[in-house]
Every structure is written in structure tokens, then in C-alpha cells.
FIDO-396604 format. One record per atom (N, C-alpha, C): x, y, z; atom name. Coordinates in Angstrom, 1 decimal, decimal comma. Layout:
FIDO-396604
(rec (X Y Z) 'CA')
...
END
This chain:
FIDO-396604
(rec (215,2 58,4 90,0) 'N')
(rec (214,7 59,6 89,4) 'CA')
(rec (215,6 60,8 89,7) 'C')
(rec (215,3 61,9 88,8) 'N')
(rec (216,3 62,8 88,8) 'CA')
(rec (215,9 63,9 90,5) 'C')
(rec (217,2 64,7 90,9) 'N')
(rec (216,7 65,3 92,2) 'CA')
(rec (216,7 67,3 91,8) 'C')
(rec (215,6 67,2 92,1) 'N')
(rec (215,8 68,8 91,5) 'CA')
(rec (215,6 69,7 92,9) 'C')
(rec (216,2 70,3 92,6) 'N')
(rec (216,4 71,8 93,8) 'CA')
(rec (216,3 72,6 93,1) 'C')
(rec (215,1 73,5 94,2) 'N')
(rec (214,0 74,8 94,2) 'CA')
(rec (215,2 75,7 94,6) 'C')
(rec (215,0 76,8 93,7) 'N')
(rec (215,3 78,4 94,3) 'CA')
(rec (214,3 79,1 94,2) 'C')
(rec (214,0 79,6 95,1) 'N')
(rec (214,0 79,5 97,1) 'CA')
(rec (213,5 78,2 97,1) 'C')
(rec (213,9 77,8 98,2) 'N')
(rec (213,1 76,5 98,8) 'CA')
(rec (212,0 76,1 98,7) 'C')
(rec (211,5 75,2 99,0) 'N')
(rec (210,1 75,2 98,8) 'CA')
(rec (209,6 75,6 100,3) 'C')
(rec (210,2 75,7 101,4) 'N')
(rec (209,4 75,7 102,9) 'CA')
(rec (209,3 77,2 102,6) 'C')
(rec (210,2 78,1 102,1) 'N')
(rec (210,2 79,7 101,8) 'CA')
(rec (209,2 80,1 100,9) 'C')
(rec (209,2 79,4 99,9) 'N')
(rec (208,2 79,8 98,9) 'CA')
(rec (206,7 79,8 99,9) 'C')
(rec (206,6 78,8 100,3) 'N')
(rec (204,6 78,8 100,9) 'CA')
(rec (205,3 79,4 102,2) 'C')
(rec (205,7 79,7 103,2) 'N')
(rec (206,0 81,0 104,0) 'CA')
(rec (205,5 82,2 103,3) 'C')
(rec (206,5 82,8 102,2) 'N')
(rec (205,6 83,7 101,6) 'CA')
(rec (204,6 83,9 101,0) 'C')
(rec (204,3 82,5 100,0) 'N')
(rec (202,7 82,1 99,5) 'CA')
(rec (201,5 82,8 100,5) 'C')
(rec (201,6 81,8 101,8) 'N')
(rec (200,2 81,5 102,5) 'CA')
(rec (200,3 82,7 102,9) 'C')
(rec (201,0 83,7 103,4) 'N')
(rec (199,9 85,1 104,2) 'CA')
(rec (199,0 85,9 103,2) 'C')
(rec (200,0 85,5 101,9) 'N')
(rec (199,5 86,2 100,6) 'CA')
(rec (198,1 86,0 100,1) 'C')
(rec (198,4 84,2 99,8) 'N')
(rec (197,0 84,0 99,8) 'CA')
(rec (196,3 83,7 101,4) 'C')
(rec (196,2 84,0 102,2) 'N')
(rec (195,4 84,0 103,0) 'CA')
(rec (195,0 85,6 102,5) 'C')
(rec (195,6 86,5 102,6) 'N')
(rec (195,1 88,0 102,2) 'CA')
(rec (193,9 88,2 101,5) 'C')
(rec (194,8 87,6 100,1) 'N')
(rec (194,0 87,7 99,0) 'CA')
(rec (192,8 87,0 99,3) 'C')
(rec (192,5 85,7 100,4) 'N')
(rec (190,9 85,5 100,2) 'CA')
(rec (189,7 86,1 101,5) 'C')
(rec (191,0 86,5 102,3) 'N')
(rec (190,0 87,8 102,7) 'CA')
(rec (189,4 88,5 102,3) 'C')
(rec (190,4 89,3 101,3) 'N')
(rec (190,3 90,4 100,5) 'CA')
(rec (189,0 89,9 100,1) 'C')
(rec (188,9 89,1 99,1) 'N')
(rec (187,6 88,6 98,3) 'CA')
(rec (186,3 88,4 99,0) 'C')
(rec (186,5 87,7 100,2) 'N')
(rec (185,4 87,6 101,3) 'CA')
(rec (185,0 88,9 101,0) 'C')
(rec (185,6 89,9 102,0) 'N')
(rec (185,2 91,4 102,0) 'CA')
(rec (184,5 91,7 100,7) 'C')
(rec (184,9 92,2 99,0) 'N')
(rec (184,1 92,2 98,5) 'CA')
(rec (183,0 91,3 97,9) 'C')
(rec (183,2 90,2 98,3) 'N')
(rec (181,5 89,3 98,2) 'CA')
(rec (180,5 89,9 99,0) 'C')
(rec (181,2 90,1 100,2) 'N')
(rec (180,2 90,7 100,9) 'CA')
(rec (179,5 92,4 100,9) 'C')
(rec (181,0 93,0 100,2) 'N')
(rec (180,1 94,1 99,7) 'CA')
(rec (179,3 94,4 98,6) 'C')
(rec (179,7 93,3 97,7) 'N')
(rec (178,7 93,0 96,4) 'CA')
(rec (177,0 92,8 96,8) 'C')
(rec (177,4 91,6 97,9) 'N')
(rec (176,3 91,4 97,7) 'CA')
(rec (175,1 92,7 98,7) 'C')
(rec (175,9 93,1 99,3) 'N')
(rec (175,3 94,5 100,2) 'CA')
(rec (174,6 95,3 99,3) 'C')
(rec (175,5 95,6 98,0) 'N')
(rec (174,9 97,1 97,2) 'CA')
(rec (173,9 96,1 96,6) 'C')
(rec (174,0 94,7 95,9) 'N')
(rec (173,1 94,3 95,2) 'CA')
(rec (171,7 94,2 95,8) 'C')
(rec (171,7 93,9 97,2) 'N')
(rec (170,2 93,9 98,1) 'CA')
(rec (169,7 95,2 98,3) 'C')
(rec (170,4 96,4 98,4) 'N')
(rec (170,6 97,3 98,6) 'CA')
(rec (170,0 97,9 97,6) 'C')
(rec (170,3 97,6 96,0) 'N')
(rec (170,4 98,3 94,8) 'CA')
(rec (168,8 97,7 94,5) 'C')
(rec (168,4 96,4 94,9) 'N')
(rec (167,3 95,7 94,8) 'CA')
(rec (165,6 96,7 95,6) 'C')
(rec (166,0 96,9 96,7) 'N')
(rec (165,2 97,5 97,6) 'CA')
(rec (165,2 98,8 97,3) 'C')
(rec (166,3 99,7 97,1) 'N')
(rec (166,0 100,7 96,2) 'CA')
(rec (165,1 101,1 95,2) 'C')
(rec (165,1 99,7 94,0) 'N')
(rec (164,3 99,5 93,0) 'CA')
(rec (162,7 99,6 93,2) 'C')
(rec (162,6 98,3 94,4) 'N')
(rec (161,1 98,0 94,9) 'CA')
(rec (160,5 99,6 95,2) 'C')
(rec (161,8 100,0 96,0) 'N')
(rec (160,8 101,9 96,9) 'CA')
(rec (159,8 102,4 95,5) 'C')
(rec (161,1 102,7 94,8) 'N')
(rec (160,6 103,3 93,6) 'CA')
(rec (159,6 102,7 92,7) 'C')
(rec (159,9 101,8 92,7) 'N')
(rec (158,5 101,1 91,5) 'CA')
(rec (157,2 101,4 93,1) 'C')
(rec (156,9 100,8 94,0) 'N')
(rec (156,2 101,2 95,1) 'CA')
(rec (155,3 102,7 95,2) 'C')
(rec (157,1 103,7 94,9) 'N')
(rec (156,7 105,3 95,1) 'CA')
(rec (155,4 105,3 93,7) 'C')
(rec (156,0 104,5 92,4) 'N')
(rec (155,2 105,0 91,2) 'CA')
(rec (154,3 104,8 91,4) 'C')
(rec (153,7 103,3 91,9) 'N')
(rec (152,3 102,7 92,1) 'CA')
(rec (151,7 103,8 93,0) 'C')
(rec (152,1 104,4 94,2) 'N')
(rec (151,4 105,1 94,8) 'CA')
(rec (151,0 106,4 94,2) 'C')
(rec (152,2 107,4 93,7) 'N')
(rec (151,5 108,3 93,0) 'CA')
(rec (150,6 107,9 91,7) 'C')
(rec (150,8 107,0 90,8) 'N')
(rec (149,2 106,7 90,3) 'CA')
(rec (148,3 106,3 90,9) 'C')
(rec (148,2 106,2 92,0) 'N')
(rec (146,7 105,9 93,0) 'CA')
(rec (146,2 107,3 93,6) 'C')
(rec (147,1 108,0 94,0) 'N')
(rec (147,1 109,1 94,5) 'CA')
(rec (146,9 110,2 93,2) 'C')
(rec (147,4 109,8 92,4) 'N')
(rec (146,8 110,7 90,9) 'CA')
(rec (144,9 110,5 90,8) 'C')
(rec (144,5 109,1 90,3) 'N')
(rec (143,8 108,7 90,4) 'CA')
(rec (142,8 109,2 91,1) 'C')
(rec (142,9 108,9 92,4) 'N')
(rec (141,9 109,7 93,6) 'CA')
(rec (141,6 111,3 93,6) 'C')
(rec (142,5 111,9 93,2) 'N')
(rec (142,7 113,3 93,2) 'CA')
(rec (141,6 113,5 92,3) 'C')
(rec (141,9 113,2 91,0) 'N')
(rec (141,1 113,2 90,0) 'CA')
(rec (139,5 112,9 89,7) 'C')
(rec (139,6 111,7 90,6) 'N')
(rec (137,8 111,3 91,0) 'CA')
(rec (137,2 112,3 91,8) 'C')
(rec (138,6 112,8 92,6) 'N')
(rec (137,3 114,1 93,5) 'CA')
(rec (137,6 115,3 93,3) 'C')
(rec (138,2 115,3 92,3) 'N')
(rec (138,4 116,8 91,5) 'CA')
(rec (136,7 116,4 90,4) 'C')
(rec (136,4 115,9 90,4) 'N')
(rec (135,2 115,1 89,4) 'CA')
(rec (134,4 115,2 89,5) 'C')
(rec (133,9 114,7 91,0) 'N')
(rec (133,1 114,2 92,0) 'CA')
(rec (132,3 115,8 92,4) 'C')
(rec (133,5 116,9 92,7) 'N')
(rec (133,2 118,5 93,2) 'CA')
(rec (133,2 119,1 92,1) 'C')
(rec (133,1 119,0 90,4) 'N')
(rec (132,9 120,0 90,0) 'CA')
(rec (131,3 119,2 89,3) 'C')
(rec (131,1 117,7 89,7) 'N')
(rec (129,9 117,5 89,0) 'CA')
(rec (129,0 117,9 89,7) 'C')
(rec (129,3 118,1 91,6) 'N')
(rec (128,4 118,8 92,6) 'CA')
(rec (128,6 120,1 92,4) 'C')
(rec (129,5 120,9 92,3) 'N')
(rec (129,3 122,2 92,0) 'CA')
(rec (128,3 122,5 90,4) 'C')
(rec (127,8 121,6 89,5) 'N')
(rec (127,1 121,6 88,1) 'CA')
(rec (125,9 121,7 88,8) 'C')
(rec (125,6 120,3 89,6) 'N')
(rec (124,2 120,1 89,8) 'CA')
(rec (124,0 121,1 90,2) 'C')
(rec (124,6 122,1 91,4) 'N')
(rec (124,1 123,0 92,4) 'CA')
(rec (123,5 124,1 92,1) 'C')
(rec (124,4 124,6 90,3) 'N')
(rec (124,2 125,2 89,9) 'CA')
(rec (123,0 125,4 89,4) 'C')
(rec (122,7 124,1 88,3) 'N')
(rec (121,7 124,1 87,3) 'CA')
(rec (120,3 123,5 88,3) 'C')
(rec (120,2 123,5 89,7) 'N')
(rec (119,0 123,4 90,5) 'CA')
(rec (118,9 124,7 91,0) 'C')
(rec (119,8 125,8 91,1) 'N')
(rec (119,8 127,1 91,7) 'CA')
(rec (119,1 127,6 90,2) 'C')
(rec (119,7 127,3 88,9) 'N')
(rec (118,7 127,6 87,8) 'CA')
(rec (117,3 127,6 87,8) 'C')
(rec (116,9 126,3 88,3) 'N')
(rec (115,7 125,8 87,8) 'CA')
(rec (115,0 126,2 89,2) 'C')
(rec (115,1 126,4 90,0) 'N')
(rec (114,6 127,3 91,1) 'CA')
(rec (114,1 128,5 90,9) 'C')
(rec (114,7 129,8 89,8) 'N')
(rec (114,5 131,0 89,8) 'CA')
(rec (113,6 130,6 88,5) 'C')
END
């Protein structure tokens, strides 16, 4: 078979190769792991909020029944203070 020779070498070439790619899959580690940081992150954010909305409709809700509740006792109180005189 035929003999071919590398420019650079081949022991030179992956010398410079491997720190490179060793780098580059650092590099990547690092953002997998910030990915996936903002994404749990961006997730639990979501929940607060949908959570915060559920609560202010309950807390709407309640407000309401006893804003309801005090003007149907402030009616009665009235129309018995009526029917008194």
C-alpha cells in the first residue's frame, strides 16, 4: 500500500486537538447545566404564578361572599329597625 505523510504529524495534530476538545466539552457540560438551571427555574417561576392566580381568585371570591354576607346583614337590620317603628 501506498505511505502517506501528515502535515503536521499526526502526534501534533491530537496534541493540539485533545485540550481543544477537552475544552469544548466542558464548555458544553457548563451550558447543559445552565440550561437546564433556567429551565427548572423558568418551570417553578411558572407554577408561583399560576399558584399566585389561583390564590387571588380564592381570595377574590371570599372577599366577595363577605362583602355579601355584611351588606345582606346590614338589609336585614335595617328593614327589622323598619318594622319595629
Amino acid at each position: 500500500g501506498a505511505q502517506y505523510e501528515f502535515e503536521p504529524a499526526e502526534e501534533e495534530i491530537l496534541t493540539r486537538l485533545l485540550p481543544q476538545n477537552l475544552a469544548i466539552q466542558i464548555y458544553r457540560a457548563l451550558l447543559d447545566n445552565a440550561a437546564g438551571f433556567y429551565g427548572s427555574q423558568m418551570t417553578a417561576m411558572d407554577n408561583a404564578t399560576r399558584n399566585a392566580g389561583e390564590m387571588i381568585n380564592k381570595l377574590t371570591l371570599n372577599y366577595n361572599r363577605t362583602r355579601q354576607a355584611n351588606i345582606t346583614r346590614e338589609l336585614i337590620e335595617i328593614i327589622s329597625g323598619a318594622e319595629a317603628l
